[in-house]
VOKOL-632189 format. One record per residue (C-alpha): residue number from 0; residue in three letters; x, y, z. Coordinates in Angstrom, 1 decimal. Example, Ala and Ser with C-alpha at 12.3 -4.5 7.8 and 13.67 -1.06 7.14 Angstrom:
% VOKOL-632189
+-----+---------+--------+--------+--------+
| num | residuo |      u |      v |      w |
+-----+---------+--------+--------+--------+
|   0 |     ALA |   12.3 |   -4.5 |    7.8 |
|   1 |     SER |   13.7 |   -1.1 |    7.1 |
+-----+---------+--------+--------+--------+
% end
This chain:
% VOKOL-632189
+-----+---------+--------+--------+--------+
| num | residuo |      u |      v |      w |
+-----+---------+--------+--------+--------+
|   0 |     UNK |  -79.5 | -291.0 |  -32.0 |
|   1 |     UNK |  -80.2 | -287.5 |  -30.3 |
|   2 |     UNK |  -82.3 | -287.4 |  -26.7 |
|   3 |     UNK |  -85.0 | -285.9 |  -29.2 |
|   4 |     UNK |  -84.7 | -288.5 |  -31.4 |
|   5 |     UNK |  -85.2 | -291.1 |  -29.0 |
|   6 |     UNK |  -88.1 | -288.7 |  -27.6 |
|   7 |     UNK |  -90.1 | -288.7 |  -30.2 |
|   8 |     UNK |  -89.5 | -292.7 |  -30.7 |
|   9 |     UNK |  -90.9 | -293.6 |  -27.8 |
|  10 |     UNK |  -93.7 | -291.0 |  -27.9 |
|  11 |     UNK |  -94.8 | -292.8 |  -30.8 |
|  12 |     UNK |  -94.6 | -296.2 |  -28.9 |
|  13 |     UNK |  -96.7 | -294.9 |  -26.0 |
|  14 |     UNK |  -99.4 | -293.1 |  -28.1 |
|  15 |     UNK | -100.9 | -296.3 |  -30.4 |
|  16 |     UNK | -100.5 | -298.2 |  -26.4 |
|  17 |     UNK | -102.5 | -295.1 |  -25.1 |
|  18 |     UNK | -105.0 | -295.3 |  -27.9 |
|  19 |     UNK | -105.3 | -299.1 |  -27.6 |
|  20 |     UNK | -106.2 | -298.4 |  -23.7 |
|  21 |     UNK | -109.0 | -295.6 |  -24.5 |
|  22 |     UNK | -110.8 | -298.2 |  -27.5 |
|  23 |     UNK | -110.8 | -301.2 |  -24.9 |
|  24 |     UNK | -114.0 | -301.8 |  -22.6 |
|  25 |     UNK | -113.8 | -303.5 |  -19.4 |
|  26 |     UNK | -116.7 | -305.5 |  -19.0 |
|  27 |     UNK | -118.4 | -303.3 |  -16.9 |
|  28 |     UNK | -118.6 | -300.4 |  -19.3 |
|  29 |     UNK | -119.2 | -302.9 |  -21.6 |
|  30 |     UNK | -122.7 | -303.5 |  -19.5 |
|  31 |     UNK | -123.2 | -300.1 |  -19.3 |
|  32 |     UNK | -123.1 | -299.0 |  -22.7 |
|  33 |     UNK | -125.2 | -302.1 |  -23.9 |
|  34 |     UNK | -128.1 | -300.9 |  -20.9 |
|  35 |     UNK | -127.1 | -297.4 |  -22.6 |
|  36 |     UNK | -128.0 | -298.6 |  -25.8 |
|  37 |     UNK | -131.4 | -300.7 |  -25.1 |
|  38 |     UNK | -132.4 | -297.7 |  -22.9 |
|  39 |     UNK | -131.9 | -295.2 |  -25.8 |
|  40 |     UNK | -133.2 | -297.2 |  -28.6 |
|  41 |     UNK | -136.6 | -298.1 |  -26.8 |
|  42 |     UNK | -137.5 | -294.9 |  -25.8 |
|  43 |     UNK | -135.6 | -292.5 |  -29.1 |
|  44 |     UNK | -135.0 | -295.1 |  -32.0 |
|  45 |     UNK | -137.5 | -297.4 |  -32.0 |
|  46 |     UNK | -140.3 | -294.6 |  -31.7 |
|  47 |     UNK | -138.5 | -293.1 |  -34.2 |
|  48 |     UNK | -138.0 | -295.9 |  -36.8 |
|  49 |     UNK | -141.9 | -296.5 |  -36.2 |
|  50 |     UNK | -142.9 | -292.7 |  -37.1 |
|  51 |     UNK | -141.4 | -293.5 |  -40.0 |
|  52 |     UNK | -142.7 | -297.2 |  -41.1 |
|  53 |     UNK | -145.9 | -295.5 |  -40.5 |
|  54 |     UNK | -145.1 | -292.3 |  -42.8 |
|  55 |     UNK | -144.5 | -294.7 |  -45.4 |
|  56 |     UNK | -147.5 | -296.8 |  -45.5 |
|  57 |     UNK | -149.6 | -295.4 |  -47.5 |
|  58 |     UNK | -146.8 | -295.0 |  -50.2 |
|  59 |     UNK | -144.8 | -292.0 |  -51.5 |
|  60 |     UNK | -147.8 | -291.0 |  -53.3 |
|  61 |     UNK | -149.7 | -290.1 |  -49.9 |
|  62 |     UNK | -146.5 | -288.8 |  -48.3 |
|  63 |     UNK | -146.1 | -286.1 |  -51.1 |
|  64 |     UNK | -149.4 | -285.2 |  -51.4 |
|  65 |     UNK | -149.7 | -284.5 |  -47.5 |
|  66 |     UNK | -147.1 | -282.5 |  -47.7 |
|  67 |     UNK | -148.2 | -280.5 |  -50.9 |
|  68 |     UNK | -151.5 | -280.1 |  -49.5 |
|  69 |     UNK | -152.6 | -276.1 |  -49.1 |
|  70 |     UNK | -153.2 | -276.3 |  -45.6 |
|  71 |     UNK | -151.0 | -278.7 |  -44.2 |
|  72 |     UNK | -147.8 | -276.9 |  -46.3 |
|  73 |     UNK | -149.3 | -273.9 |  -44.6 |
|  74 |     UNK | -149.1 | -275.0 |  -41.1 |
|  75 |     UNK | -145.8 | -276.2 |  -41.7 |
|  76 |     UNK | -144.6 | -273.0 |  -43.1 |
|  77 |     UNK | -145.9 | -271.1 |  -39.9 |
|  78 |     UNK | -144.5 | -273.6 |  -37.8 |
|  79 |     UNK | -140.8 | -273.4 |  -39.0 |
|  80 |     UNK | -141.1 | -269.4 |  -39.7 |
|  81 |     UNK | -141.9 | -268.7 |  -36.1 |
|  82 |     UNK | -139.9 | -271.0 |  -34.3 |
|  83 |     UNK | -136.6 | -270.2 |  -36.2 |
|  84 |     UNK | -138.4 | -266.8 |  -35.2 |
|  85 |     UNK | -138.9 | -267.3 |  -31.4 |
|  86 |     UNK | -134.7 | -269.3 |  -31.2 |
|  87 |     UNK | -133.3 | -265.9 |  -32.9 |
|  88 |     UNK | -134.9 | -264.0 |  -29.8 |
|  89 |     UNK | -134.4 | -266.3 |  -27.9 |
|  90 |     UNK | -130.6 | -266.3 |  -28.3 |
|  91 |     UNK | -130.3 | -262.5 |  -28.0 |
|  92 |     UNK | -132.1 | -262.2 |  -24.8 |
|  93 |     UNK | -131.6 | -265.6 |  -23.2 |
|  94 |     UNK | -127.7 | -264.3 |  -23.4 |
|  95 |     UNK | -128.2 | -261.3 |  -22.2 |
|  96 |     UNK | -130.1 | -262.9 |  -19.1 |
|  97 |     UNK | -127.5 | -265.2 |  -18.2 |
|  98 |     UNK | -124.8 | -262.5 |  -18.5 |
|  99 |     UNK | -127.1 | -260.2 |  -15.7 |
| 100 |     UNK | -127.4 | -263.0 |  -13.7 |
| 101 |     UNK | -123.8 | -264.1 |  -13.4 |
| 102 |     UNK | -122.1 | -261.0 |  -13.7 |
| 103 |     UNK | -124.5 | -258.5 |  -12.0 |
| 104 |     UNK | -125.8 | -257.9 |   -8.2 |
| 105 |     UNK | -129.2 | -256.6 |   -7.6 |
| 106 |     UNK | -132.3 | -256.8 |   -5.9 |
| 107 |     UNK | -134.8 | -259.7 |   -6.6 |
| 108 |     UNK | -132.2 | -261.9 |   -8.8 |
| 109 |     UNK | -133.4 | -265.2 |   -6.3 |
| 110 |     UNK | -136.7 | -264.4 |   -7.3 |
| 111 |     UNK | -135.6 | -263.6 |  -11.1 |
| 112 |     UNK | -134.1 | -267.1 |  -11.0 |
| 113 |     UNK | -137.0 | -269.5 |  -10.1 |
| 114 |     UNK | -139.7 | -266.8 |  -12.3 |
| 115 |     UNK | -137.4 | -268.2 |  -15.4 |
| 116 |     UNK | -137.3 | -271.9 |  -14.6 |
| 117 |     UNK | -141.4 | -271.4 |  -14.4 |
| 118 |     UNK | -141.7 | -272.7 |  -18.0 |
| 119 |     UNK | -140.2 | -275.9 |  -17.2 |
| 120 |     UNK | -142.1 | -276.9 |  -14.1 |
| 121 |     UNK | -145.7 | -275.4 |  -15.9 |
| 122 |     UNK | -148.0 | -277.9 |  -17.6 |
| 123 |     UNK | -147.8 | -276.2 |  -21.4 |
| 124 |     UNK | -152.0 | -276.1 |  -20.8 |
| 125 |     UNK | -151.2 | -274.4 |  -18.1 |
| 126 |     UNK | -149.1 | -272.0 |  -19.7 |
| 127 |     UNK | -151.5 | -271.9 |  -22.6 |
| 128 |     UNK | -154.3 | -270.5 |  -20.2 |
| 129 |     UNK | -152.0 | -268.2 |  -18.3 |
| 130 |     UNK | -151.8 | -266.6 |  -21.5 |
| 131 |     UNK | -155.6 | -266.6 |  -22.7 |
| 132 |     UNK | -156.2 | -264.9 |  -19.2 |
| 133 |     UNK | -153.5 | -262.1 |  -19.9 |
| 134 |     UNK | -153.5 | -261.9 |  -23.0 |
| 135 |     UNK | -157.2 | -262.9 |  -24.3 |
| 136 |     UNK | -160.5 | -261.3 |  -25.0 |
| 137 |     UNK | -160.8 | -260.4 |  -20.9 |
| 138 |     UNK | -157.2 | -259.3 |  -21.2 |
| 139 |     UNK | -156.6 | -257.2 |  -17.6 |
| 140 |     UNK | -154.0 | -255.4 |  -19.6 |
| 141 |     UNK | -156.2 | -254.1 |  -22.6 |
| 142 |     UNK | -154.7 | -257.0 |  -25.1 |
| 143 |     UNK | -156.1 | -259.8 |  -27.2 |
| 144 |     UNK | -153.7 | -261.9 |  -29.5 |
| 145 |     UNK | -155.5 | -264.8 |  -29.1 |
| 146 |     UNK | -156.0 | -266.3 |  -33.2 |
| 147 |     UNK | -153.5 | -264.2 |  -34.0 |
| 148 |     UNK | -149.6 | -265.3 |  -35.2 |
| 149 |     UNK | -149.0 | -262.8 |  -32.6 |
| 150 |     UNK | -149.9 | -265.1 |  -29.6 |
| 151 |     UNK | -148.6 | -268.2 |  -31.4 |
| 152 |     UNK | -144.6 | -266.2 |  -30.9 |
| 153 |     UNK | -145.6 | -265.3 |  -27.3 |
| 154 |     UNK | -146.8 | -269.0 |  -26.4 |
| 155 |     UNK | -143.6 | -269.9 |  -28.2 |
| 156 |     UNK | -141.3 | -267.3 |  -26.4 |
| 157 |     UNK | -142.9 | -268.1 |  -22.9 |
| 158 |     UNK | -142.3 | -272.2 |  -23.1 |
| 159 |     UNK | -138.6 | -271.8 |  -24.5 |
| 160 |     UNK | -137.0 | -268.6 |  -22.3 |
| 161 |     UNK | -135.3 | -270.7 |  -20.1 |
| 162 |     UNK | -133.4 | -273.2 |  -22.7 |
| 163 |     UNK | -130.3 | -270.4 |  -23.6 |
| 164 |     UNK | -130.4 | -268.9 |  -20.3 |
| 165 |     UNK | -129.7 | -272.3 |  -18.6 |
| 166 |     UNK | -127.1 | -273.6 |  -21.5 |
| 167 |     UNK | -125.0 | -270.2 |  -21.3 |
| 168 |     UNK | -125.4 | -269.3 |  -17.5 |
| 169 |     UNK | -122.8 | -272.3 |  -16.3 |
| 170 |     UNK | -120.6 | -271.6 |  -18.7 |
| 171 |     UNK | -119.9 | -267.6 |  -17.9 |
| 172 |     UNK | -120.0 | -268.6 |  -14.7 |
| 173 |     UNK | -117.0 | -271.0 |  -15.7 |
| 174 |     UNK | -115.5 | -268.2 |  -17.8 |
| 175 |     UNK | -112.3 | -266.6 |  -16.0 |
| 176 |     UNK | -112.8 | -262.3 |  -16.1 |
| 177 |     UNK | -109.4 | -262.8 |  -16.0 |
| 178 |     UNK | -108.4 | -263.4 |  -18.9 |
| 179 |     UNK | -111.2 | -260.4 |  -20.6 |
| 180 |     UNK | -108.9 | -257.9 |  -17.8 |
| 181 |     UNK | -105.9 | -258.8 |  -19.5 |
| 182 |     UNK | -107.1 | -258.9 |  -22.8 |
| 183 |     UNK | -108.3 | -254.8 |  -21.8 |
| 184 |     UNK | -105.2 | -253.6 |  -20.6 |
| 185 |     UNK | -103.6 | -255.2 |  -24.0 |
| 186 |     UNK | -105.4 | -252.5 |  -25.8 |
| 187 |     UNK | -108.9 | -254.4 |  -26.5 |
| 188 |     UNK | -112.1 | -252.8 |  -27.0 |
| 189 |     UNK | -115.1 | -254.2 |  -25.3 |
| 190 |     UNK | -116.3 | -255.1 |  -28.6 |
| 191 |     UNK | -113.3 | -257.3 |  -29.5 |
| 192 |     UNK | -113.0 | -258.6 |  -26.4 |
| 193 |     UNK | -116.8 | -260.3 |  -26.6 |
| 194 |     UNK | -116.0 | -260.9 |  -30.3 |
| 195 |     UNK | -112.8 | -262.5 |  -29.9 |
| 196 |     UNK | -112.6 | -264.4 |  -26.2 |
| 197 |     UNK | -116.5 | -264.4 |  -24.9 |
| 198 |     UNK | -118.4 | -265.0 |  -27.6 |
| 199 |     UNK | -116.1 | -268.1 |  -29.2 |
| 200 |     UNK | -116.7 | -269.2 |  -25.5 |
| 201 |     UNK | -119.9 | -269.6 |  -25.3 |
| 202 |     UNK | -120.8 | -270.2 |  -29.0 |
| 203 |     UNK | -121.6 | -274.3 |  -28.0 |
| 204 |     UNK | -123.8 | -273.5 |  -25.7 |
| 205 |     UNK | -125.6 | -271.0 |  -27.3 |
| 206 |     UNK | -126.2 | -273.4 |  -30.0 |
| 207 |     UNK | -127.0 | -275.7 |  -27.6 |
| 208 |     UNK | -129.5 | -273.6 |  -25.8 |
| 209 |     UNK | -130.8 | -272.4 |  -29.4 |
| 210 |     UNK | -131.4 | -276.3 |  -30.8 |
| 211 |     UNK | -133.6 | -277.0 |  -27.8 |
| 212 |     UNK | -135.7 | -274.0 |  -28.1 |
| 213 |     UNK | -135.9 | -274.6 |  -31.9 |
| 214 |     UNK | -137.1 | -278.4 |  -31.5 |
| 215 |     UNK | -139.4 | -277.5 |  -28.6 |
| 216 |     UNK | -141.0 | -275.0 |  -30.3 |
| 217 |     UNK | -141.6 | -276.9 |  -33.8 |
| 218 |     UNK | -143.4 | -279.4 |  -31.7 |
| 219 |     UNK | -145.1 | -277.2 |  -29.2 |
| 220 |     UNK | -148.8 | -277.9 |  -28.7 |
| 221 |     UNK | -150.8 | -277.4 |  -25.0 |
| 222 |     UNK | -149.3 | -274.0 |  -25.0 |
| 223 |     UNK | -151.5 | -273.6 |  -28.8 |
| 224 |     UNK | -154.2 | -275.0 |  -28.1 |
| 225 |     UNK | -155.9 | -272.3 |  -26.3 |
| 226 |     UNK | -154.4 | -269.5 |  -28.3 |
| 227 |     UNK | -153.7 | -270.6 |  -31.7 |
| 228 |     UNK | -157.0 | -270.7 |  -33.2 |
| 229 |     UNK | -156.4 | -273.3 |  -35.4 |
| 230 |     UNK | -157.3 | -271.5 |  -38.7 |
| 231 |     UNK | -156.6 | -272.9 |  -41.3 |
| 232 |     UNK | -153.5 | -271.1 |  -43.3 |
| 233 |     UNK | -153.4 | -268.2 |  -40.7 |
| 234 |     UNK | -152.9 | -269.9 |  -36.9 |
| 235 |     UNK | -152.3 | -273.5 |  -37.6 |
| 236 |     UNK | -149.4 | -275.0 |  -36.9 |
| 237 |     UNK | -148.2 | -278.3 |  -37.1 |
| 238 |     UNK | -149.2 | -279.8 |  -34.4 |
| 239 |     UNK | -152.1 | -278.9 |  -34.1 |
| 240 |     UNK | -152.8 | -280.6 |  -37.9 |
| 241 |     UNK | -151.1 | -283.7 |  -36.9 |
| 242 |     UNK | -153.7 | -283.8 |  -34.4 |
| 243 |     UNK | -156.3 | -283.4 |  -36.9 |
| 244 |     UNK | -155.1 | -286.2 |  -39.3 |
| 245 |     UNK | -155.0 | -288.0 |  -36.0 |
| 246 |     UNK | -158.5 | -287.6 |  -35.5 |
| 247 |     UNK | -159.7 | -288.3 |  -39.0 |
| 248 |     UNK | -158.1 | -291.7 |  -38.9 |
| 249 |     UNK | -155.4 | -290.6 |  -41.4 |
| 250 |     UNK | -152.5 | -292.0 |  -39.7 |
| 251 |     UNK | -149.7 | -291.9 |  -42.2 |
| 252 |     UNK | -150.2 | -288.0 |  -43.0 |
| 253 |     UNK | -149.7 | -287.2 |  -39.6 |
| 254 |     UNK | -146.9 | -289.5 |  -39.5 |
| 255 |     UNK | -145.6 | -287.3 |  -42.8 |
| 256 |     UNK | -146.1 | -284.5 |  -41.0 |
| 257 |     UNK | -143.7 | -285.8 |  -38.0 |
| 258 |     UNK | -141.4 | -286.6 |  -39.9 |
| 259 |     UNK | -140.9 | -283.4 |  -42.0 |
| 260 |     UNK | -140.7 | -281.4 |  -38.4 |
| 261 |     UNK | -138.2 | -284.3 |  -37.4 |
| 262 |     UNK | -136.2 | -283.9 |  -40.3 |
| 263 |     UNK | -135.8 | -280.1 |  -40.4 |
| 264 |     UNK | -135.2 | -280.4 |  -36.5 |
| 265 |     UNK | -132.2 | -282.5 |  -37.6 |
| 266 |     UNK | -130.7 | -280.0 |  -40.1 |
| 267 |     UNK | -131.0 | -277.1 |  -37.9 |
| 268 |     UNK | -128.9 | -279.0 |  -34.9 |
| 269 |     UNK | -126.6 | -280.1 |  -37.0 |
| 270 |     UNK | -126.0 | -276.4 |  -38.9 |
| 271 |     UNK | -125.9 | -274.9 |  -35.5 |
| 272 |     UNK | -123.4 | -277.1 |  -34.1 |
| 273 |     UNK | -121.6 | -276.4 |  -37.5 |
| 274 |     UNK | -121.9 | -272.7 |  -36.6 |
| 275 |     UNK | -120.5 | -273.1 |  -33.2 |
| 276 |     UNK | -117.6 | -274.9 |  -34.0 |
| 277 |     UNK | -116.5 | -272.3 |  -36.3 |
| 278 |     UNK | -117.2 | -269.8 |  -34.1 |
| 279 |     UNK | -115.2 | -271.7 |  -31.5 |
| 280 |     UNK | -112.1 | -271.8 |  -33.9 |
| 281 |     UNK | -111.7 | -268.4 |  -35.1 |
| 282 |     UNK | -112.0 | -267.2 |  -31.9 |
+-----+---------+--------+--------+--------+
% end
């Protein structure tokens, strides 16, 4: 038998001990991922699980024709249309913020720092009346959008700006210039140097940043409330018709309602995850 051989033998007899090794838990991370478990279930999957007992009481029949209903389709329509809006944006300029932030020097970039992490640490109702007072019938700069689909995409761009620029900015900061230098003095462009080493890069955490600001903003609501209006088939989202079903003691059509957003939250994370990983491998 050649050294090889013999190689490749024992390779094989090491991996399956390897794998055997990985898939056993000692009995402390045996502890940990039950408490991991109980501590995700009660606060995800049993919240979860009861949106949807509750979605279904009041049979199919209900759950279709809350869904159907002029309004309420509506409101959903809006809601989906601008958020897939607002994480499009959102993925174009939170990129381009990180970028400037990592790769560039300048004047005020401390201060350009905490301005973008605002969002997070602001009360949405807060943000909501930051926005009526620049932006609303008293605007100081000479513009109203309030009622308008208009201010519904700038409550939405305003409480998701930081999610891409936070996802992306660790990971060119992780990202080697290196290896783009080489790749230039092989002969590549600046366009096929983003297309083919920086942009496969950071394609999971743009997707990453992107799913985050998609979710929040399908189920935005104290940023709305002020702004929105809440008309019928022109500013309502969904939300702010769950909220409405709540009120009217119509439980299971706002739990239909959850669910749709839930659902279409789902499919989009797991097509954008799809979309990175592809983008991963070609590059």
């Amino acid at each position: 038998m050649s050294l090889s051989t013999e190689s490749r033998a024992a390779g094989a007899e090491v991996r399956p001990r390897r794998r055997q090794r990985r898939s056993t838990l000692t009995p402390a991370s045996g502890l940990g991922l039950g408490l991991a478990v109980v501590w995700f279930s009660l606060l995800v999957l049993i919240p979860l699980a009861a949106v949807v007992i509750a979605a279904t009481e009041g049979g199919w029949s209900t759950f279709v024709a809350t869904l159907t209903d002029g309004d309420t389709a509506a409101a959903i329509r809006l809601t989906v249309a601008e958020a897939a809006l607002v994480t499009v944006v959102n993925v174009v300029m939170g990129t381009v913020i990180a970028w400037v932030l990592v790769r560039d020097r300048f004047w005020g970039k401390r201060a350009l720092e905490v301005v973008i992490d605002l969002p997070f640490a602001l009360p949405t109702i807060v943000a909501g009346l930051v926005l009526l007072s620049l932006y609303g019938p008293h605007s100081p700069v000479g513009l109203n959008v309030v009622n308008t689909r208009q201010g519904i995409f700038l409550a939405l761009l305003f409480v998701t700006l930081p999610f891409v620029v936070r996802t992306v900015q660790p990971v060119l900061l992780e990202l080697d210039a290196d290896v783009e230098e080489a790749a230039a003095s092989l002969g590549a462009s600046r366009a096929t140097t983003l297309r083919r080493i920086v942009l496969p890069s950071l394609a999971p955490a743009i997707t990453a940043g992107a799913s985050l600001a998609f979710a929040r903003a399908i189920s935005e609501f104290g940023s709305l409330v002020l702004i929105a209006g809440n008309q019928p088939r022109h500013t309502e989202v969904a939300s702010l018709k769950i909220l409405k079903y709540i009120e009217g003691d119509q439980q299971a059509a706002a739990a239909s309602v959850a669910v749709l957003l839930l659902l279409v939250a789902v499919v989009v994370i797991v097509a954008l995850d799809v979309l990175a990983r592809k983008v991963a491998a070609r590059g």
